[in-house]
Every structure is written in structure tokens, then in C-alpha cells.
N, C-alpha and C positions, 0 to 999 in steps of 0.2 A: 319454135317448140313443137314436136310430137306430139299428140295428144297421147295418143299409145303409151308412152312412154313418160308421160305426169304421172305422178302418185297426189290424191289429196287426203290430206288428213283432217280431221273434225275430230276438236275438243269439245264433249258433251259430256262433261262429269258435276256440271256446278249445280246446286239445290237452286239458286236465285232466290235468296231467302229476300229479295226487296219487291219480288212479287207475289210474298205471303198475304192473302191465305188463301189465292188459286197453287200458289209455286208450296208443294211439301217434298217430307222426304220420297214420301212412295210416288209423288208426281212433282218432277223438277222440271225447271224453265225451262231447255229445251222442248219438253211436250206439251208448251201448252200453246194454245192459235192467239195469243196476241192482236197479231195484226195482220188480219186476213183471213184465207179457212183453213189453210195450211199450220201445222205445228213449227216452230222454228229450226228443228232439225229436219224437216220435209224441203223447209224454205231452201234450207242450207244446201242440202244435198242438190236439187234441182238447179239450182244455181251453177254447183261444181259440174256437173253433167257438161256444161259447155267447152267446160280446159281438161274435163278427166272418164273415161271409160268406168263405167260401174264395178267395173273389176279392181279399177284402182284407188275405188274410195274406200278409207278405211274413216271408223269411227272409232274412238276413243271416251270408254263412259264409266261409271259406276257398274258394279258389276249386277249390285239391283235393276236397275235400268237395261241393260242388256233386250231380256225379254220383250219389252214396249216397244225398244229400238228396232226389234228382229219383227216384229209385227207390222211397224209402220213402214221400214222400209225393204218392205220384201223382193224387188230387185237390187239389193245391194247383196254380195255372197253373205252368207251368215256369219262364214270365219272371218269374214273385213271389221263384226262391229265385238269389238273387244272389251273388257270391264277388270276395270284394275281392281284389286283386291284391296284399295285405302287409296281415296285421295291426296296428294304430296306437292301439291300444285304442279305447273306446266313441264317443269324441266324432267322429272323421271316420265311423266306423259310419252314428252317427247321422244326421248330416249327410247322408250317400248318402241314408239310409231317406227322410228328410226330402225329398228333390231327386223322389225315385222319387214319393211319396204326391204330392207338390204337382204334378207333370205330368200324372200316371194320376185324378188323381178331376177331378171334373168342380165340385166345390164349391170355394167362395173363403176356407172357414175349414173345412177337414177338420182330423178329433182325430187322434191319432194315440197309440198307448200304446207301450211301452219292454218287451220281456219278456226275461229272459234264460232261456236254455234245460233249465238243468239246476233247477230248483225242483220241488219235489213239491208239492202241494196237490190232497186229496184231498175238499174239497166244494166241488166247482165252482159249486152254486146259490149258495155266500155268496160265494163267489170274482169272481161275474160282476155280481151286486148291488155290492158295491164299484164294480168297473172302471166300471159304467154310472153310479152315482152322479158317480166321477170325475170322468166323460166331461164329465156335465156342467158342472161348475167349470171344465173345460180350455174348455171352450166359450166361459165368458164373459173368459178371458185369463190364466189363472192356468198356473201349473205344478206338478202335483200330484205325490206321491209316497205310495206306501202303506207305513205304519208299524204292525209289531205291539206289545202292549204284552209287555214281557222279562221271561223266565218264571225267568230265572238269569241272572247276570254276566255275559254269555260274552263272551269276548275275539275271538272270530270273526268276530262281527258288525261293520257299521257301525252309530252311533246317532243317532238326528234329535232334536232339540229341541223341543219343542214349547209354541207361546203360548196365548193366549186361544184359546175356541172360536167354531166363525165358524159362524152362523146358513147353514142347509142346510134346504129341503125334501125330505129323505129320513130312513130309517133311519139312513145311517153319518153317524157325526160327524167332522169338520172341526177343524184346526185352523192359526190362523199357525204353517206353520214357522221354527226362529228359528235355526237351525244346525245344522252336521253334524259327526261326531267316526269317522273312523274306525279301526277295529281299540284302542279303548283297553286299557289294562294291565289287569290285575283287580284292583286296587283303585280303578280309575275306573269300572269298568263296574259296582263295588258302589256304589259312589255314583250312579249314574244310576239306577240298580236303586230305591236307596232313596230317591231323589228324587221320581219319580214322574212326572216331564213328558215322560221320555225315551222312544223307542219304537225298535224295531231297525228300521233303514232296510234295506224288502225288495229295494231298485234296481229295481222298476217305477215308471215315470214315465209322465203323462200332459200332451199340450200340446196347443194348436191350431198346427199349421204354421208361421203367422204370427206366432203369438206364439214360438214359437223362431226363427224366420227375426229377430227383432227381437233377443232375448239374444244372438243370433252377432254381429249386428251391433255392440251395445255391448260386448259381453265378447270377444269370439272374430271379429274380421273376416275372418280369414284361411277360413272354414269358412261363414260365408254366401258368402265369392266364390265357396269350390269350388262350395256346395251350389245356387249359380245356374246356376255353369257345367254342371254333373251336367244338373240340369232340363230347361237345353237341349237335351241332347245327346239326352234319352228322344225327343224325336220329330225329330231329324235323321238316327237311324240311327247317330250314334258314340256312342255309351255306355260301351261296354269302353275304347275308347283314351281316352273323355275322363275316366272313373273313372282311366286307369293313371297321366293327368297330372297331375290333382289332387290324386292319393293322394303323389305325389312330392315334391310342394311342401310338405305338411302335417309338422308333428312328430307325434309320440307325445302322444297329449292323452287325456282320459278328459273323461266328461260332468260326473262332478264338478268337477274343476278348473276345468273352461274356462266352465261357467257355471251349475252347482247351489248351488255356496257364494259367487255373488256377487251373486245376485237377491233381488230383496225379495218377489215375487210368488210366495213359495212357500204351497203348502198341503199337510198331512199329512192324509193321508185315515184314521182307524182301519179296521182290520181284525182279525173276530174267529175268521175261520178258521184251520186248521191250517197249517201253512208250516215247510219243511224247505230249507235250500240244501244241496244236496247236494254238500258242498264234496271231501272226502276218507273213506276208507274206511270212519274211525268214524262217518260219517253215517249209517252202516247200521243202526247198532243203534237208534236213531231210526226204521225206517222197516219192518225185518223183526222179526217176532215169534220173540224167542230160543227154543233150543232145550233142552235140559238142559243143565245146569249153565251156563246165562247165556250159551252160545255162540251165535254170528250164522252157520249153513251155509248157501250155496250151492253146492249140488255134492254128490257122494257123500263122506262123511267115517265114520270109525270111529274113538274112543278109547279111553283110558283114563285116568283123574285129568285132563279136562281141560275146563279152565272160563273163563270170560269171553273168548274168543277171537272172532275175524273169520276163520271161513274158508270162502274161494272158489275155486270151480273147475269140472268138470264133470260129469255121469253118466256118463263114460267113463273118469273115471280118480280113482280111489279116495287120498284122502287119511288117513292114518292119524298119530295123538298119542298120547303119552303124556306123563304128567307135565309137561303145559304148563298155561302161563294166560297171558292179560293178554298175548296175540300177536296179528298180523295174517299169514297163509299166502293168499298168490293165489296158483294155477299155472295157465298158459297151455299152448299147447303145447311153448311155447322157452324160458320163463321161470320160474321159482319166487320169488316175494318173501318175505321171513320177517322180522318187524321187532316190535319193540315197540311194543304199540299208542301208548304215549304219544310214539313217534317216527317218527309217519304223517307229520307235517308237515315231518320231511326227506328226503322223496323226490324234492322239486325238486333239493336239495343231492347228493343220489344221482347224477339225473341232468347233472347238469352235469357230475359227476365223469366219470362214463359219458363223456359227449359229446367230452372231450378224447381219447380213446383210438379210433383208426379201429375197433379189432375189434370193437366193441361200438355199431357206429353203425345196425346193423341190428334193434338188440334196444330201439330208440329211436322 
């Protein structure tokens, strides 16, 4: 693979409503430092620097978020970091990215890779060995996807199936992909576990242009029209109005649906580095080295009897426990969350509650 001639893409449009009440609408998970001093779209970006020219990284965000995005990463061009006019999940995303890559490069079969923006991966050398290896199978028409192999059940993940191996001149090995399952129960994901074919689909994807401009076309036509009409508009000068009109016409679709579980020309690429989705709070414990008694701190804290906890907040204001365990404490400046860690994942159920009530539309 050319480095020159990568495109990478970063989806950064999601609020992360499960790391409310840092994660709001007017500050979404990509900008917040999680893990490390870096913000997650920093993380991201630095990362792609290895398989991609600054020139060829585009971003993909809310069109509020724009602004943060243009400030924090100011050697990125400015026209790379984009903002759709309504979230519609990954598949008209794409589509855009897709319209944007095929007008801006000057090649008739540019690659183009998929990154979402909140993943951790902390060895970039294995990280970019993959993506190039990739690069190359997307080259000759294929649609690739990176798969690790699953270290435990987890119900969190999606899983990819995977066939025969397919003959590669490189290190990473290859495989026909043969199907996708997501989010299974825990008694499926023990069985895939003990199966052995199965790998957790990481949702980075890699294609040639073309060869996605083809699957829209048999799976999804309604997203090669947009992603024609998109194309045009980059060098007539309407781009904003012609994105607001095609974004209109489109339903809610995601790139699996509309054409990852319907192609035969998939391939799973293995991957043996480290990989965290940083999905909600307990992802932390994954990624910070706990403190005594099993606790995860960000921020000033003081207790006593208090163990396996998540608590965040800041060096200006002091958190103190006693007699706790097996909690989740974030305090903001307006907010205090206090939850059982095994009930992080009803904070979207939280906020819905929330959302019905005006007085609480600003703590949103």
C-alpha cells in the first residue's frame, strides 16, 4: 500500500450518551480525554497518521461539533472535517465519505478505510501493518474487515464468521468472511468462543471506492444516487445544500445492513494487537491501571472500605467514600452520577427519562 494514496475516514458523529454526564450534546465522546491527555478523536487521528497523509484524513461529525473538531485538530485541512446535517447512522456517513474521496483524489481506484472514533489501540506498528496489508486486498476488489480473535464471551461485541484461509503475501492472515452476528446472548457468544472460527468484528472496513460504489448499487441504490449526486456538488460549489438534500431523501440505514451481511466479497483480515471499544464507563477498567483496592480514579478521591469502584472527576474537587464497592461516581461541575456498575448500560434509559422533563433539558 501507498501511503499517498490511502484515504482514512473517522466516524465522529455519536453523543456517547453512556458516558453522560462528561459525554453531552454540546460535548460528545469523541472530545472527551478518557484515557490519557489526548481527546479520542486526537487519539484517532494520530494513530491514522501512520497508513495516511493529513491530507487524507477526512472526518465525519455532527455539524455542531465541526467547530471543536477544527480547533483541535488544526493540521488536518479544514475541508477534510465535515458535519452532516442529521445523524442517519454509518451507511449515508459513508456514502458522503465515499462521494468526498472519489471527487478529491485524482486515482480511478482509491482505498479508502472505515475508523470509528472512540477505539483505543495502543501499538500503532501492528495497527498500521494490518490496515496496509488490507489496503491491499481492497485493492484488488474485495471488502475487508478487521477481526480479533475473543479473549471471553462478551455480549458487547459484534462477531464475524470466518472460512477458509485465503492465500496473502504478507504477515496478516486472511480469511473468507462468512457472516455477521451482532450483540449475541452469553450463551452464543460461549459458543462462538469455543468454536474457534469466530472473531469480534472491530467495524473498521476497508474498500476500493468502486468497488463500494458497485455494492450500493446492487444492495443499496438509493445511496449510490446520493453518493453521485454528493461527488458532483464537491467541485460545483454546492456541497452543504446538495449533502442537506440527499441526507433528506435517505432513511436511517447502517453499513451493515444495507450491504456488509449481503456481499459475498468479504474478507476478515486477523488482527493481533491490543483493541479496546470504549463503549461505556466500565471500559475504563480495561484501559487505567487500578488503584488500591481495585478502584479505577480520575480525579482527587479519598476513602475508606472502598473497592472495585469507577470514580471520575477532577483535581478541584475532592470525592470522598466510604463503605462502597462495585459503583460508578462521575461529578461534573452540574452533575453527580452514582450507579451500579452492572447498571452503566441504563444510562441511555436514564436519559430518555430525563429528556421528557423541560427542567432537565440543559443537564442533557
Amino acid at each position: 500500500m501507498d501511503r499517498n494514496n490511502f484515504y482514512a475516514v473517522v466516524m465522529a458523529g455519536g453523543k456517547g450518551e453512556r458516558f453522560w454526564p462528561q459525554s453531552r450534546t454540546s460535548n460528545p465522546k469523541p472530545l472527551l480525554r478518557l484515557v490519557g491527555d489526548l481527546t479520542l478523536i486526537e487519539q484517532t487521528v494520530e494513530r491514522l497518521r501512520s497508513v495516511a497523509l493529513p491530507e487524507n484524513i477526512f472526518i465525519i461529525t455532527n455539524r455542531d461539533y465541526v467547530p471543536p473538531m477544527k480547533s483541535l485538530l488544526s493540521d488536518i485541512p479544514q475541508e477534510n472535517i465535515i458535519g452532516e446535517p442529521v445523524g442517519k447512522d454509518t451507511a449515508p456517513c459513508i456514502a458522503m465519505a465515499a462521494a468526498v474521496v472519489s471527487a478529491r483524489s485524482a486515482l480511478k481506484n482509491p482505498v479508502m478505510g472505515i475508523f470509528p472514533a472512540d477505539h483505543v489501540i495502543k501499538d500503532v506498528e501492528a495497527f498500521a501493518k494490518v490496515i496496509k496489508d488490507s489496503a491491499d486486498f481492497a485493492e484488488k476488489g474485495k471488502i475487508v474487515t478487521i477481526g480479533l480473535n475473543p479473549t471471553y464471551p462478551s455480549t458487547g461485541y459484534g462477531y464475524i464468521r470466518c472460512g477458509n484461509n485465503l492465500p496473502a503475501n504478507s504477515e496478516t492472515r486472511f480469511y473468507k468472511g462468512l457472516g455477521f452476528t451482532e450483540k449475541p446472548d452469553h450463551e452464543t457468544a460461549r459458543n462462538f468462543l469455543a468454536d474457534g472460527s469466530y472473531k469480534w468484528n472491530l467495524g473498521i472496513f476497508l474498500w476500493s471506492v468502486p468497488t463500494l460504489m458497485d455494492a450500493f448499487k446492487k444492495f443499496a441504490p438509493e445511496l449510490e444516487a446520493a453518493a453521485e449526486n454528493i461527488k458532483k456538488s464537491v467541485k460545483t460549489g454546492k456541497f452543504d445544500e446538495t449533502v442537506e438534500t440527499e441526507y433528506s431523501k435517505l432513511e436511517r440505514n447502517s453499513i451493515d445492513y444495507a450491504v456488509m451481511e449481503k456481499i459475498t466479497n468479504l474478507v476478515v483480515a486477523e488482527c493481533s494487537f491490543s483493541w479496546d471499544d470504549v463503549g461505556s464507563w466500565t471500559a475504563l477498567k480495561n484501559q487505567i491501571r487500578p488503584s488500591e483496592n481495585n478502584n479505577i480514579v480520575r480525579g482527587l478521591h479519598s476513602g475508606l472500605n472502598t473497592s472495585d469502584c469507577i470514580i471520575v472527576g477532577d483535581n478541584n474537587h475532592l470525592i470522598s467514600t466510604i463503605d462502597v464497592d462495585d459503583m460508578i461516581i462521575v461529578h461534573t461541575d452540574d452533575v453527580t452520577l452514582v450507579c451500579r456498575t452492572h447498571s452503566a448500560q441504563r444510562l441511555k434509559e436514564l436519559l430518555k427519562q430525563m429528556s421528557s422533563d423541560p427542567k432537565f433539558a440543559k443537564y442533557l
